[in-house]
PAVO-702276 format. One record per residue (C-alpha): residue number from 1; residue in three letters; x, y, z. Coordinates in steps of 0.2 Angstrom, whole numbers, plus 5000, padded with zeros to 4 digits. Layout:
BEGIN
  seq  type    xx    yy    zz
  NUM   ALA     X     Y     Z
...
***
This chain:
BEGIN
  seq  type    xx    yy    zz
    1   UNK  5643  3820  5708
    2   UNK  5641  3813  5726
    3   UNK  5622  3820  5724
    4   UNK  5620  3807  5710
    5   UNK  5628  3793  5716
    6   UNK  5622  3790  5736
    7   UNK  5607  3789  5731
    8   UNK  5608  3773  5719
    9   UNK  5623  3767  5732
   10   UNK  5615  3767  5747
   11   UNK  5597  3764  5740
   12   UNK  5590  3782  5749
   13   UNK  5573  3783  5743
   14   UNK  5565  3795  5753
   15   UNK  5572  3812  5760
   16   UNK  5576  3813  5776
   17   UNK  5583  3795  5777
   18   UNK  5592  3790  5792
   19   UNK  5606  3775  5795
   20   UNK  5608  3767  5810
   21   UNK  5630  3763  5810
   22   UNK  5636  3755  5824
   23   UNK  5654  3759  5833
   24   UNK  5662  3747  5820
   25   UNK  5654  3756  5806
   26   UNK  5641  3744  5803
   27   UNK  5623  3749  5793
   28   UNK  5614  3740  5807
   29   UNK  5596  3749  5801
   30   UNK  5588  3764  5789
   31   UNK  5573  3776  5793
   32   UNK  5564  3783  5779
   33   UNK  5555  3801  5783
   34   UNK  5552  3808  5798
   35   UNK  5538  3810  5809
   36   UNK  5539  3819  5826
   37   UNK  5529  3805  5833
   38   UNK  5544  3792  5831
   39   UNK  5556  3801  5841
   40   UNK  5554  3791  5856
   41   UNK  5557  3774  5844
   42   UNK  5571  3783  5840
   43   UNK  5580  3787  5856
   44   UNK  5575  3768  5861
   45   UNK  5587  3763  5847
   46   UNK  5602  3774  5850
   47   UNK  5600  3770  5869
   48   UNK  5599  3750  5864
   49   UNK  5615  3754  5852
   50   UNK  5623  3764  5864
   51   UNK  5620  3749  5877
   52   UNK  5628  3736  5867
   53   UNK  5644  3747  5865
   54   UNK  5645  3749  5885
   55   UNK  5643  3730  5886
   56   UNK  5657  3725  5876
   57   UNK  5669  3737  5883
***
């Protein structure tokens, strides 16, 4: 059932499809498909995410 549902819920077009929560559990972003050549935008965002939590500690 859950296979069915996410889908339509979370409008996942496109397999793999990542989200981007922050420590609140905020959808702050959404990445359709991979490509190896990304990584590097990747890891700038978690970094920048990552960031923003240290700063409001």
């Amino acid at each position: 059932m859950g296979g069915k549902i996410s889908p339509k819920l979370y409008g996942v077009v496109s397999s793999p499809t990542s989200f981007w929560i922050d420590h609140k559990g905020i959808i702050r972003g959404r990445s359709v498909g991979f490509n190896v050549a990304h990584v590097p935008q990747m890891e700038q965002k978690i970094e920048k995410m990552l960031g923003d939590l240290k700063k409001k500690k």
